[in-house]
Backbone bond lengths (Angstrom), bond angles and torsions (degrees), N, CA, C in turn:
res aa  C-N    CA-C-N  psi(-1)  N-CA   C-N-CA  omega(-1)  CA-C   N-CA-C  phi
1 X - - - 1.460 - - 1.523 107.72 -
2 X 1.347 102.45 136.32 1.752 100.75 172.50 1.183 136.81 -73.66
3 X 1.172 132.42 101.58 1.466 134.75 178.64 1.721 116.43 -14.10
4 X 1.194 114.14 125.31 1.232 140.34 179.17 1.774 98.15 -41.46
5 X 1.196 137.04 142.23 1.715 133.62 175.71 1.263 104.81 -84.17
6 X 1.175 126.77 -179.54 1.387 132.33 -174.76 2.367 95.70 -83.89
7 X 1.227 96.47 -29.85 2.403 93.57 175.84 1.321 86.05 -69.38
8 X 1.299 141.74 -31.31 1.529 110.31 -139.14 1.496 98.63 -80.71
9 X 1.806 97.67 -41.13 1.685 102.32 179.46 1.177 124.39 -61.38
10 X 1.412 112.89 -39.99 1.475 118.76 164.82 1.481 127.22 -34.74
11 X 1.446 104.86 -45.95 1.341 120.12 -157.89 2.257 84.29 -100.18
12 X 1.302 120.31 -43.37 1.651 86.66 170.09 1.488 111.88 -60.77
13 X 1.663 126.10 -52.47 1.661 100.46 179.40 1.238 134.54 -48.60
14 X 0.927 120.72 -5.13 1.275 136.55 178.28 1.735 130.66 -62.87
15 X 1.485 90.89 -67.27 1.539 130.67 172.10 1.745 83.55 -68.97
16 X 1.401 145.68 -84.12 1.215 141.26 -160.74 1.446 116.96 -62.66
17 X 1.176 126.78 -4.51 1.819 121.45 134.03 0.926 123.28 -66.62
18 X 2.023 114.14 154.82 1.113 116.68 170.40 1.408 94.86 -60.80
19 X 1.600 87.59 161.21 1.801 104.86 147.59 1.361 126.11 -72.53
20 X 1.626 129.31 -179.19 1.624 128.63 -175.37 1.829 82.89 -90.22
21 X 1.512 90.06 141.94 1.194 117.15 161.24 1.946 99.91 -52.83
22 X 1.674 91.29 148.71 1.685 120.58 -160.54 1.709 86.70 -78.70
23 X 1.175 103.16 135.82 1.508 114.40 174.77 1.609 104.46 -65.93
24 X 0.952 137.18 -48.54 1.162 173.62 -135.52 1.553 111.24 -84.46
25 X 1.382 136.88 99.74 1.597 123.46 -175.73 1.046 124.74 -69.57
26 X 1.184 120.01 149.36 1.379 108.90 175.62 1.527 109.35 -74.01
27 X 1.462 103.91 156.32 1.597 110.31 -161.03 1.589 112.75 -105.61
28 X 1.140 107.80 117.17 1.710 133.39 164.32 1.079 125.65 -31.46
29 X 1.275 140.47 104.95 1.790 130.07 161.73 1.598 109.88 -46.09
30 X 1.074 112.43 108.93 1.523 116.30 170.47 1.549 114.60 -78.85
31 X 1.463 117.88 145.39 1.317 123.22 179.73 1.955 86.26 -97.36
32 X 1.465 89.86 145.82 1.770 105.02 168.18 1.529 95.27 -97.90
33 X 1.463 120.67 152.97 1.182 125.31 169.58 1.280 102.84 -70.38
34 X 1.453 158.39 -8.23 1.157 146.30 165.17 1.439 136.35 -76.26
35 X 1.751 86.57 -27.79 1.328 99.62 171.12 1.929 123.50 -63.00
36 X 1.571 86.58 -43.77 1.622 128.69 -165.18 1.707 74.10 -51.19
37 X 1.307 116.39 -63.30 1.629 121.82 -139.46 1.657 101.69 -70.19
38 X 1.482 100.72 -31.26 1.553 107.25 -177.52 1.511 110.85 -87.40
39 X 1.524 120.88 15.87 1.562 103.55 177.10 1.678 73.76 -108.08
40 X 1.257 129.42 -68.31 1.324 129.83 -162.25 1.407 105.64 -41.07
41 X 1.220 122.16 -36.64 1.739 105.68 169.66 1.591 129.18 -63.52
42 X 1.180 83.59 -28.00 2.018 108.06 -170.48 1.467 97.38 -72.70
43 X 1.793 128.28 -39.59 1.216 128.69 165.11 1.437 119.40 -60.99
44 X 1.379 102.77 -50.13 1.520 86.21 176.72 1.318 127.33 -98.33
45 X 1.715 123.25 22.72 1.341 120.95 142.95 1.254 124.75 -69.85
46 X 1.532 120.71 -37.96 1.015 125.25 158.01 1.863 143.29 -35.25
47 X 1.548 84.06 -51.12 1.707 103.07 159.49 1.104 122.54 -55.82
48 X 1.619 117.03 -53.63 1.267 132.81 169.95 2.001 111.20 -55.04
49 X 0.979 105.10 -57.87 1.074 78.32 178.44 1.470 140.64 -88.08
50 X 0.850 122.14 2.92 2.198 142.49 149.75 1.391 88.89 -65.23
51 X 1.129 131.66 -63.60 1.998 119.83 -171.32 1.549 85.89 -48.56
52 X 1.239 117.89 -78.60 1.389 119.48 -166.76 1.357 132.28 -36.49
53 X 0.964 114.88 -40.69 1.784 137.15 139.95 1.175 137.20 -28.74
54 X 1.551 111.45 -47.20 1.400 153.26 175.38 1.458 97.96 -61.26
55 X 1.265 97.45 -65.02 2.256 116.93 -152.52 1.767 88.20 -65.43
56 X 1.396 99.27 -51.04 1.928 96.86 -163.79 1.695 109.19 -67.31
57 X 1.350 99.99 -48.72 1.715 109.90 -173.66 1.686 112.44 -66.54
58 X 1.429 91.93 -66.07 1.523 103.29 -155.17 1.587 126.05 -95.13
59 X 1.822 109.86 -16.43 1.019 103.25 160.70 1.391 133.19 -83.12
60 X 1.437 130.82 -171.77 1.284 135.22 116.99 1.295 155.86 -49.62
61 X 1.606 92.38 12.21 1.364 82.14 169.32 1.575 139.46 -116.58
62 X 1.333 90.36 -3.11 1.777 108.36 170.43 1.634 104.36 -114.15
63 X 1.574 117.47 51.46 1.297 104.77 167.79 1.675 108.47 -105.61
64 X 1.511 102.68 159.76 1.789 102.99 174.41 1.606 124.55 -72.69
65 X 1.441 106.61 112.04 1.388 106.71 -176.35 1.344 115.53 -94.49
66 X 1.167 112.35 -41.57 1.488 118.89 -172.40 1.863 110.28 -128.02
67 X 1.287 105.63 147.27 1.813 111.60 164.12 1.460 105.49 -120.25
68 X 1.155 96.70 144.08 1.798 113.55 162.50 1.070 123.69 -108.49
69 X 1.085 140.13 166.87 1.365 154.68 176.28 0.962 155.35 -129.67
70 X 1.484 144.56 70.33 1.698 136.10 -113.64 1.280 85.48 -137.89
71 X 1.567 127.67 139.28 1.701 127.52 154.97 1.626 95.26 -100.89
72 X 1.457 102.91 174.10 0.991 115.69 178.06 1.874 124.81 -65.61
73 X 0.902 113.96 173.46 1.453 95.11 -159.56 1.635 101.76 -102.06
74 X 1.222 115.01 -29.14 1.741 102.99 177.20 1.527 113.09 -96.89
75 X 1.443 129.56 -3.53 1.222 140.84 163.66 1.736 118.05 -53.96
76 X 1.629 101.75 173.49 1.509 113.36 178.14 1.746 93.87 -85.91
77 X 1.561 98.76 148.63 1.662 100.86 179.06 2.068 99.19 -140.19
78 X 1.757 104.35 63.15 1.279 110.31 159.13 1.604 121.35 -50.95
79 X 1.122 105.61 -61.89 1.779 106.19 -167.59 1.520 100.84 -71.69
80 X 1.471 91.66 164.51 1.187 114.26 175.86 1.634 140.26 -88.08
81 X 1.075 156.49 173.41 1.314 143.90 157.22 1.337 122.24 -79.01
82 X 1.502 133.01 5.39 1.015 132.35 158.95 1.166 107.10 -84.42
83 X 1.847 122.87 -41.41 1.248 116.52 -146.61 1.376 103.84 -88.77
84 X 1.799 115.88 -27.45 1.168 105.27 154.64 1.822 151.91 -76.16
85 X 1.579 97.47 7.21 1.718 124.91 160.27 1.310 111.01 -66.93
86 X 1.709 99.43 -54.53 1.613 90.56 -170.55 1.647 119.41 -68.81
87 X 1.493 97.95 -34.42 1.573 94.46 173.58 0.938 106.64 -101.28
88 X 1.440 136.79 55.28 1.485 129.68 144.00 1.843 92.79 -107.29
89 X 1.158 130.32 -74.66 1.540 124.61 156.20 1.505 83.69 109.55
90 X 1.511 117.31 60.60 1.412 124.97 168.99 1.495 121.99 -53.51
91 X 0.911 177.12 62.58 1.648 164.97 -132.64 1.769 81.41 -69.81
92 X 1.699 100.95 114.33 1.524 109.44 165.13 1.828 99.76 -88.09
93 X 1.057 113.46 143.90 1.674 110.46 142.59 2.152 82.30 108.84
94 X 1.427 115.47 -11.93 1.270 119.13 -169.07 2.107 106.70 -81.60
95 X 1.486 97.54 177.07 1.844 87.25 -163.36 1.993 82.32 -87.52
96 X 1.479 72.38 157.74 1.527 87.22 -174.91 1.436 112.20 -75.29
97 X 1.058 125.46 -29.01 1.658 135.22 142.12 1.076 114.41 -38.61
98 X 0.918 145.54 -33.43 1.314 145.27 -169.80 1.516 126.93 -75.25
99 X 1.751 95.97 -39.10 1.862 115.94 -167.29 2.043 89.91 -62.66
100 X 1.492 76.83 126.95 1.627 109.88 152.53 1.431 138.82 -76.17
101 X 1.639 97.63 61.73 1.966 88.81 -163.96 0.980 119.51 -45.13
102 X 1.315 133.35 -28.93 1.069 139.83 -142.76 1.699 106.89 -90.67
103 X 1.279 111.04 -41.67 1.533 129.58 177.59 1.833 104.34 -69.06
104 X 1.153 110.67 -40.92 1.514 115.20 175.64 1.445 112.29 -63.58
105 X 1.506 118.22 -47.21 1.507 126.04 -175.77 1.790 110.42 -53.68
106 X 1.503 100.47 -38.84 1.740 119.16 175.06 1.713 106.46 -58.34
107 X 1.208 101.79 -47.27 1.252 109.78 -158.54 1.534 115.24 -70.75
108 X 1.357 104.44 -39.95 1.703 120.26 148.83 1.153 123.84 -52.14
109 X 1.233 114.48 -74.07 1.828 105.39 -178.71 1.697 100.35 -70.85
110 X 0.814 149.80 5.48 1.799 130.88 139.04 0.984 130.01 -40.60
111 X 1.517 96.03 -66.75 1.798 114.36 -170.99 1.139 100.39 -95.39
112 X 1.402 137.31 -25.43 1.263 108.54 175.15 1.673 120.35 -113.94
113 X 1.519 122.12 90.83 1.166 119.58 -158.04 1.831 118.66 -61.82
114 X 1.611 101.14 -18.78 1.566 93.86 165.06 0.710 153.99 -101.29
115 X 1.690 106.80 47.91 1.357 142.52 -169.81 1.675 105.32 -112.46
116 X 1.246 103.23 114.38 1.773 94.38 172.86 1.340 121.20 -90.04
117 X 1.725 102.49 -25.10 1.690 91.22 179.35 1.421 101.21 -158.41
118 X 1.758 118.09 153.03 1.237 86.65 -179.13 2.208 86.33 -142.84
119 X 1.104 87.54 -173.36 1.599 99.72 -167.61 1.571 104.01 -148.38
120 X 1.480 128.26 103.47 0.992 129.67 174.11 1.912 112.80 -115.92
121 X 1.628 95.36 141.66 1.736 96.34 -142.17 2.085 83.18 -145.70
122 X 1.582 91.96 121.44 1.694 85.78 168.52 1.990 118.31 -102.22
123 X 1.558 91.47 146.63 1.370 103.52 -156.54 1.434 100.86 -107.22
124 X 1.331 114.22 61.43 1.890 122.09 174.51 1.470 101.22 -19.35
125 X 0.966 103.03 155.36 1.880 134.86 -17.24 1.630 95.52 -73.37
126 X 1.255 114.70 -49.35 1.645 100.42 -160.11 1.925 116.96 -109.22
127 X 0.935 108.54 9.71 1.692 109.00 -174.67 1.344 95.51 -142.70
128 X 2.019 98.58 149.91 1.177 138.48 -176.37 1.794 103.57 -122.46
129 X 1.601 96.82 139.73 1.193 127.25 -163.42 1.667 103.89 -104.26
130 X 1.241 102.31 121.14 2.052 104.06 170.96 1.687 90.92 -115.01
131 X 1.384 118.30 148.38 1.160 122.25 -176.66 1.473 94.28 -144.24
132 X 1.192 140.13 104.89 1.356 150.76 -171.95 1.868 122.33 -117.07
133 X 1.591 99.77 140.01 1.623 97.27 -179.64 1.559 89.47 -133.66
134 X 1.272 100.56 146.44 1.521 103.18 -147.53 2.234 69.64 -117.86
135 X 1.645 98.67 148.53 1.576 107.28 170.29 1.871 107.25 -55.79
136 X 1.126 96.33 -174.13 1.369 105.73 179.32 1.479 111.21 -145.23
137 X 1.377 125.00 126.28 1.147 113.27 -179.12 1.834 125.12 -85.44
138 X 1.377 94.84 144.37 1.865 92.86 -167.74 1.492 94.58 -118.01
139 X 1.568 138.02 2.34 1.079 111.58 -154.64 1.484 97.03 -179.15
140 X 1.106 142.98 141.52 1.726 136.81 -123.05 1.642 90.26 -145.45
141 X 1.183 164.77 112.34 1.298 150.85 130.54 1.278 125.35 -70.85
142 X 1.610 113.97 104.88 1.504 106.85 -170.89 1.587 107.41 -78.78
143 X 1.254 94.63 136.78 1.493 101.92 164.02 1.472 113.85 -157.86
144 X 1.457 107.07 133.17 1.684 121.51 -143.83 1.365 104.87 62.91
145 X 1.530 89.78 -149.17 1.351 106.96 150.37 1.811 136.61 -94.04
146 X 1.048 95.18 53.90 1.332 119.73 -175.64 1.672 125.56 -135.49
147 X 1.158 119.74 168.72 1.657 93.39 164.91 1.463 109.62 -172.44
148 X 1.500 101.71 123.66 1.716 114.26 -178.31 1.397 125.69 -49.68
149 X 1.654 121.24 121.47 1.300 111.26 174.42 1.259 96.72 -68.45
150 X 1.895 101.29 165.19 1.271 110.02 164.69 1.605 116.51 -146.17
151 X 1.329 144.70 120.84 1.452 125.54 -147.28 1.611 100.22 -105.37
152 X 1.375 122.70 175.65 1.225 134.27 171.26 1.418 133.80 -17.94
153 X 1.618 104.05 -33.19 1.578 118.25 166.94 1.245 115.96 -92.75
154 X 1.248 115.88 23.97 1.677 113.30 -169.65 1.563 111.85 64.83
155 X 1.217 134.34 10.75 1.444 121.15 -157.14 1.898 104.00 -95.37
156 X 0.921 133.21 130.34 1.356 136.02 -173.44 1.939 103.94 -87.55
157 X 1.311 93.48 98.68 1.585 103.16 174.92 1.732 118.76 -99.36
158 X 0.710 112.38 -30.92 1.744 114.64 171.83 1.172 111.76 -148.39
159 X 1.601 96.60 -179.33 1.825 105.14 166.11 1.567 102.93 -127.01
160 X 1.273 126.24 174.91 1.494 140.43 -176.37 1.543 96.18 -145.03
161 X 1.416 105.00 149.46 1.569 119.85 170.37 1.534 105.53 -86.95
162 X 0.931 143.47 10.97 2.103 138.14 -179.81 1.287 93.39 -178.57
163 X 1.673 100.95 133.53 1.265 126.91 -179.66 2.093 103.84 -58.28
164 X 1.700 81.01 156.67 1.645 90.63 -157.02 1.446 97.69 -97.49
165 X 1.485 133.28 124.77 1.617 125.27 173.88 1.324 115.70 -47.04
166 X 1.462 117.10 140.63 1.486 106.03 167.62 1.353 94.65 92.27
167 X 1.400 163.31 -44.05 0.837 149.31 -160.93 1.706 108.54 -122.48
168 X 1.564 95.81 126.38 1.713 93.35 -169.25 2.116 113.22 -90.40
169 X 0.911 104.26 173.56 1.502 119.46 167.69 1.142 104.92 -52.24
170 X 1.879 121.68 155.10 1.116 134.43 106.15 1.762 138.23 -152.54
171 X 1.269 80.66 163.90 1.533 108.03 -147.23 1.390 105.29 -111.94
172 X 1.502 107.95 119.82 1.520 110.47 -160.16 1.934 102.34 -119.38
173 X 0.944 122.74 101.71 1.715 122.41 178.00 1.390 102.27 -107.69
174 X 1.183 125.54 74.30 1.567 137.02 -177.28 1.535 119.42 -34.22
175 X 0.450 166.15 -164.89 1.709 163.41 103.75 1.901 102.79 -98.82
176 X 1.573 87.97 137.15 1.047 90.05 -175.04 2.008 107.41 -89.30
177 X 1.182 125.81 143.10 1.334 133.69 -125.61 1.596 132.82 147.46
178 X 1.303 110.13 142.76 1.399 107.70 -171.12 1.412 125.68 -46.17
179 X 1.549 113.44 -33.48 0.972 117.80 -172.48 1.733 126.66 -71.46
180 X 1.782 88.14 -18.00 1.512 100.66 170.91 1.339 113.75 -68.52
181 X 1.610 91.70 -59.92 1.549 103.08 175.49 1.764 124.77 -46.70
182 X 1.140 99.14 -28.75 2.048 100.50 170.24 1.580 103.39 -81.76
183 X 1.177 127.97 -57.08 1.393 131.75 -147.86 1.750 102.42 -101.72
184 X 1.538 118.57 -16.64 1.587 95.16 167.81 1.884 104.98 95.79
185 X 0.897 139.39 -169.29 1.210 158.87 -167.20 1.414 94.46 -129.88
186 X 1.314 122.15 -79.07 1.539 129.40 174.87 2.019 112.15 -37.81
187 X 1.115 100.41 -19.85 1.768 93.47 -157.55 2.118 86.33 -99.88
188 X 1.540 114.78 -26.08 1.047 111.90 179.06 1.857 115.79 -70.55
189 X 1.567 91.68 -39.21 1.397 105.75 178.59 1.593 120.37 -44.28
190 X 1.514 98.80 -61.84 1.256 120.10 -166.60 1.971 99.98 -68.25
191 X 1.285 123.13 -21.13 1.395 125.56 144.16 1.219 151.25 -46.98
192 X 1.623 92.28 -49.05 1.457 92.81 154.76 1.343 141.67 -80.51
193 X 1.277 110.20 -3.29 1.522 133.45 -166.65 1.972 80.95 -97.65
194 X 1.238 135.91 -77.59 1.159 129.86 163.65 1.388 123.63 13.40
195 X 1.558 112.82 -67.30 1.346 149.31 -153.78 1.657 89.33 -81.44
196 X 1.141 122.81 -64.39 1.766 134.73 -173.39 1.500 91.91 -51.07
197 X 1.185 127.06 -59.57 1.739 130.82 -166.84 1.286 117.99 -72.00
198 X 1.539 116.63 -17.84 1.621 105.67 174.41 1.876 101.71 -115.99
199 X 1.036 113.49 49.69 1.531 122.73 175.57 1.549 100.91 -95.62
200 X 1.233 131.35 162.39 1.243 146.36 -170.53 1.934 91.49 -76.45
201 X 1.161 100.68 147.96 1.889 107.37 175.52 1.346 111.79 -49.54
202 X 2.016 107.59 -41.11 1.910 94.83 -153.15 1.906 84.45 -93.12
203 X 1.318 132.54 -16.25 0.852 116.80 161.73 1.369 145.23 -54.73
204 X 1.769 106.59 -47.21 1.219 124.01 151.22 1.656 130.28 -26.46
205 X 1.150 96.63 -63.75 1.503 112.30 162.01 1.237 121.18 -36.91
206 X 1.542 134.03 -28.87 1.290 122.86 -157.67 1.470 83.01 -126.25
207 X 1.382 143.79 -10.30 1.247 134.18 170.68 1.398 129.28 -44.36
208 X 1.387 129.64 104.93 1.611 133.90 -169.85 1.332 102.41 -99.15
209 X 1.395 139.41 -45.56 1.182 125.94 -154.38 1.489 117.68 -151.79
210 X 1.598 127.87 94.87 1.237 109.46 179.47 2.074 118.24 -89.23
211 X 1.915 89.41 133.74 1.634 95.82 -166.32 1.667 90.99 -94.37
212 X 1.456 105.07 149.22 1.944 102.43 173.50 1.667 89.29 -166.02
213 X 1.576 97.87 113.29 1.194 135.01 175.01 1.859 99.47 -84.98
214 X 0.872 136.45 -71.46 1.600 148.20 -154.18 1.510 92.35 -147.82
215 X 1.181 104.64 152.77 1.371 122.99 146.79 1.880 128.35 -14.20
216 X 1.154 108.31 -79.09 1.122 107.59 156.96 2.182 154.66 -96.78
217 X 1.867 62.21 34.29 2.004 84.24 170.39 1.423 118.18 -153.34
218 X 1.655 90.71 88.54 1.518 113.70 176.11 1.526 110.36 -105.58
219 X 1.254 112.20 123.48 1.354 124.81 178.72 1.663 119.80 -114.59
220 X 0.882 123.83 129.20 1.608 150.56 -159.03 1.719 99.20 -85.16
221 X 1.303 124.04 116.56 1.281 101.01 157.68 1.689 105.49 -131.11
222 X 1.598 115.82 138.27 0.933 135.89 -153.57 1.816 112.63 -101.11
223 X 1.505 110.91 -177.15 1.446 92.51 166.80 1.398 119.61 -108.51
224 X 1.522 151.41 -179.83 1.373 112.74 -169.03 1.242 102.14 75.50
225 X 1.723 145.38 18.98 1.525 146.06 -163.73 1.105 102.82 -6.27
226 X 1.602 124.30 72.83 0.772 135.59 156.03 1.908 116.48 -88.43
227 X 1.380 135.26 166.58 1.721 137.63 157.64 0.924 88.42 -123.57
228 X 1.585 84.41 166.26 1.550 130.15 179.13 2.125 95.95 -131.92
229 X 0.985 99.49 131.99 1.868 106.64 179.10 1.746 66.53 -105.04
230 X 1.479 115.01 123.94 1.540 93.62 139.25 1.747 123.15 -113.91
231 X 1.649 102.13 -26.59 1.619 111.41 -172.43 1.214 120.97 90.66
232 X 1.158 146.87 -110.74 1.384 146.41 -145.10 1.967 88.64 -126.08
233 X 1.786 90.13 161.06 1.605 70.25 178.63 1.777 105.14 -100.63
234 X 1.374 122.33 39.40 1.254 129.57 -176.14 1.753 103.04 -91.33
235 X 1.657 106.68 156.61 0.960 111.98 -149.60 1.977 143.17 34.89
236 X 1.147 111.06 44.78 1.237 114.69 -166.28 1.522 134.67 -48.68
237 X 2.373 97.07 -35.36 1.334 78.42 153.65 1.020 155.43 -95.00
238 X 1.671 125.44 5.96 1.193 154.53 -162.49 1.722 95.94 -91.51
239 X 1.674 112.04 -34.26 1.448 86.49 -177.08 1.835 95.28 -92.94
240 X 1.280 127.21 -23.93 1.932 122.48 166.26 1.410 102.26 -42.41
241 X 1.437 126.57 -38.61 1.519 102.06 -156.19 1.663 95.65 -92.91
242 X 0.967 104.90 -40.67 2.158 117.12 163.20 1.416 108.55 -31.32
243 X 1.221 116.74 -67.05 1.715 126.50 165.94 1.319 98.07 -35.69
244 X 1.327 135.08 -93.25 1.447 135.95 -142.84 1.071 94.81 -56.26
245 X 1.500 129.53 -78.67 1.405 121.19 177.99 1.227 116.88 -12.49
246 X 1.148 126.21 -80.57 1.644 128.46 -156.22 1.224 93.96 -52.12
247 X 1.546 118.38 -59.35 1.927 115.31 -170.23 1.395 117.47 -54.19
248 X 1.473 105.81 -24.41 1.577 98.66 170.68 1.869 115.68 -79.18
249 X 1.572 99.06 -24.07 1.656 102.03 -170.30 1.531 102.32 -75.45
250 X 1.769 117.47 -30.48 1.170 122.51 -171.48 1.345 126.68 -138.07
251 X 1.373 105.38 68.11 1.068 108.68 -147.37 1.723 121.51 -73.20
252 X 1.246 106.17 -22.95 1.715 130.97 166.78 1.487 110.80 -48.84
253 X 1.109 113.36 -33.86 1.664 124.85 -158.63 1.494 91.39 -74.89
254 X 1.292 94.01 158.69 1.599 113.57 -168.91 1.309 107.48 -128.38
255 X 1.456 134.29 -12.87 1.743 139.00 178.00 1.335 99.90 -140.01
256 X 1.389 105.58 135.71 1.859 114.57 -156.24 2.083 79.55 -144.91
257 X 1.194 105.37 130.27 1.418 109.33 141.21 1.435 125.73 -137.14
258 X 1.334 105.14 160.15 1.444 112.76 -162.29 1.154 116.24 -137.20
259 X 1.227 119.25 -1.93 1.811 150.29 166.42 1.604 90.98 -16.35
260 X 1.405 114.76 -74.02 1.748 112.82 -177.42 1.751 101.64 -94.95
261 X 1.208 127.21 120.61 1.585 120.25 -139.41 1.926 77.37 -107.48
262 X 1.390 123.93 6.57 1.403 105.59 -175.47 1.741 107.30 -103.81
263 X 1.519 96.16 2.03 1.586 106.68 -178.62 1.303 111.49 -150.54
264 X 1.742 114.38 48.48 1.769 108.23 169.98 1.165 110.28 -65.81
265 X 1.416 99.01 168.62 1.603 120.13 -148.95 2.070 97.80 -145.91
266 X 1.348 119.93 137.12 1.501 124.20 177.33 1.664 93.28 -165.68
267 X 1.679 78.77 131.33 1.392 115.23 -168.52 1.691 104.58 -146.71
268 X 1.813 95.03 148.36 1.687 95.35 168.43 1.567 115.57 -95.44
269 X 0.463 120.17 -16.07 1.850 115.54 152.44 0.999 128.33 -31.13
């Protein structure tokens, strides 16, 4: 083989060096200011929300220290503020995030049946609000010597030891009958109490005793032993305005019915 020339070698050392370093820098990952702005936010949402976490859960400073207690202001205010603490069963010292109005509101109208409604409301940072309307009684059921309130819906919320002024009796001798059997004891109740509430005012007033045999035979007894026939508690004002009438047409009379309110009838008999 023929010896390599003096170009050929030239030209392999050549090729078998490096080359000159690249003029050229090597090139940088650049941050965009938008990017920059969107990690630094992402950090400090993050912060924010573990602080936030922190403040509600784990500190002291949004825990429940105190409850109040307000009834309504033109309502009856029987119970007490202890008795409604204990059966509300607040967790004091607990995160204020935490309170369960909803479980507290239960826990009240359970135990305490003469409560009609209640509204529980937290008052940051550290106290919770009970706001209570206690039933009202319209209608007295003696039994013993005692006697069951009963409010506007017929619903039996307490008892009292001495009849309450202003608010008359009633007295339920059922007949046994379909009408029991459809409407219940409770569905008659809450009828006759009905019947007492849509009576004329000066009538109202003199009302002593509501009688309710069935469903549709409720009788009125007045003072002055005077009745009322009223019947069913349907159409109420047609038989109220029937009532006044007659008492004004007859006014001596002592037994008034109004059962069919387009043809009352008062008689002393």
């Amino acid at each position: 083989m023929a010896e390599a020339t003096t170009a050929q070698r030239e030209a392999d050392r050549r090729r078998s060096e490096p080359g000159p370093p690249s003029s050229r820098p090597p090139r940088r990952r650049r941050w965009l200011p938008g990017r920059r702005l969107a990690v630094v936010l992402a950090v400090l949402a993050a912060a924010l929300g573990g602080f936030g976490g922190w403040a509600l859960y784990g500190s002291d400073w949004l825990r429940i220290e105190h409850v109040s207690v307000r009834w309504r202001d033109d309502g009856p205010r029987n119970l007490t503020r202890d008795q409604v603490l204990e059966a509300a069963g607040v967790p004091l010292d607990s995160p204020m995030i935490s309170l369960d109005k909803d479980a507290i509101r239960r826990r009240l109208l359970d135990r305490l049946p003469r409560l009609e409604s209640v509204e529980v409301v937290r008052a940051w940072p550290h106290g919770v609000g009970l706001r209570l309307t206690e039933r009202e009684a319209e209608a007295l059921i003696p039994v013993g010597d005692r006697y069951l309130e009963v409010d506007e819906d017929g619903v039996r919320f307490g008892e009292v030891a001495e009849p309450i002024d202003g608010v008359p009796l009633l007295e339920l001798d059922l007949d046994e009958g379909p009408g029991l059997r459809r409407f219940g004891e409770d569905g008659i109740r809450r009828e006759a109490v009905a019947v007492a509430l849509s009576l004329p005012d000066a009538v109202r007033e003199d009302l002593r005793t509501i009688r309710a045999s069935s469903f549709d035979s409720i009788t009125l007894e007045l003072t002055g032993d005077r009745t009322v026939v009223w019947g069913s508690s349907e159409q109420p004002e047609a038989k109220a305005e029937a009532l006044a009438a007659v008492m004004e047409a007859a006014g001596d009379a002592r037994h008034f019915d109004v059962s069919a309110p387009t043809v009352p009838a008062a008689s002393n008999g």
